[in-house]
C-alpha positions in Angstrom: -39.4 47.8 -51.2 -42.0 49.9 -53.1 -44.0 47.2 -53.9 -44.3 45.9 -50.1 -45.2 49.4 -48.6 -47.8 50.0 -51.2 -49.4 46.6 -50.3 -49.3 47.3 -46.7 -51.1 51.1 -47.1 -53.4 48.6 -49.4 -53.9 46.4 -46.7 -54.4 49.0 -44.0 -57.3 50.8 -46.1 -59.1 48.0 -46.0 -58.9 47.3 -42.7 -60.0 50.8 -42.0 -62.9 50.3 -44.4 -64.5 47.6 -43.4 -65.3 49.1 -39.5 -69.0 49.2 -39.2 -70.6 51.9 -37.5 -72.8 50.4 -33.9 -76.2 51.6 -36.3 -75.1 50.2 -39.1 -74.2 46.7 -37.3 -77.8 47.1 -35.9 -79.5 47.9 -38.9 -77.8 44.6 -40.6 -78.9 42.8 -37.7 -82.7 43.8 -38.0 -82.6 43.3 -41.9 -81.5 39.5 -41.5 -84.1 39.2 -38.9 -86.9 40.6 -41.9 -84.9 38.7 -44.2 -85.1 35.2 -42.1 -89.0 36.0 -41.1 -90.0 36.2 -44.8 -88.0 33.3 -46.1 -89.7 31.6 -43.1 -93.3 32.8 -44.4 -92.1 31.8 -47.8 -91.4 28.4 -46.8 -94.5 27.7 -45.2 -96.5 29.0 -48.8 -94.1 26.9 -51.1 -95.0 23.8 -48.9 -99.0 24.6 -48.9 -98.4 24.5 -52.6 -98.4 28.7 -53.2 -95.3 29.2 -55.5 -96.2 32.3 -56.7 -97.2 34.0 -53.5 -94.0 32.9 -51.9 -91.7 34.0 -54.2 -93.7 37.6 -54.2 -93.5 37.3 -50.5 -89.7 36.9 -50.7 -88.8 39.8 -53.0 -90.9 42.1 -50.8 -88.5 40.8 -47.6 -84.8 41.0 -49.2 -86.3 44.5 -50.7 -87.4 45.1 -47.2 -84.1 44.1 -45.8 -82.1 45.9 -48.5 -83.7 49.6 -47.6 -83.1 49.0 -44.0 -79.3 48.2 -44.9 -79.2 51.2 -47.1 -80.7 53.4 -44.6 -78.0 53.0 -42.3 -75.0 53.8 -44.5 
């Protein structure tokens, strides 16, 4: 009987945990729309033959994305 209660006060903390304030669902949303637009831009240098800018392009995006994320929590 223990063992069920404990993994149904388990089971209710995360459930509790994972709610998402309104700003932070917004701020996700705006950091996959930086994260799509780079890997877009990123795309379009690998295919004109500009590795190296592309993948610099990249990492500035997810790091982009990443402190918009963080901002928000």
């Amino acid at each position: 009987m223990k063992k069920v209660l404990f993994l149904a006060l388990a089971a209710g903390m995360f459930t509790f945990a994972s709610c998402d304030s309104p700003q932070e669902n917004a701020a996700e949303t705006q950091a996959e729309q930086v994260e799509d637009a780079t890997e877009a831009q990123s795309d379009a240098m690998e295919d004109a033959g500009n590795e190296a800018g592309a993948d610099a392009v990249e990492d500035a995006g997810e790091a982009a994305a990443d402190s918009l994320e963080n901002a928000a929590q």
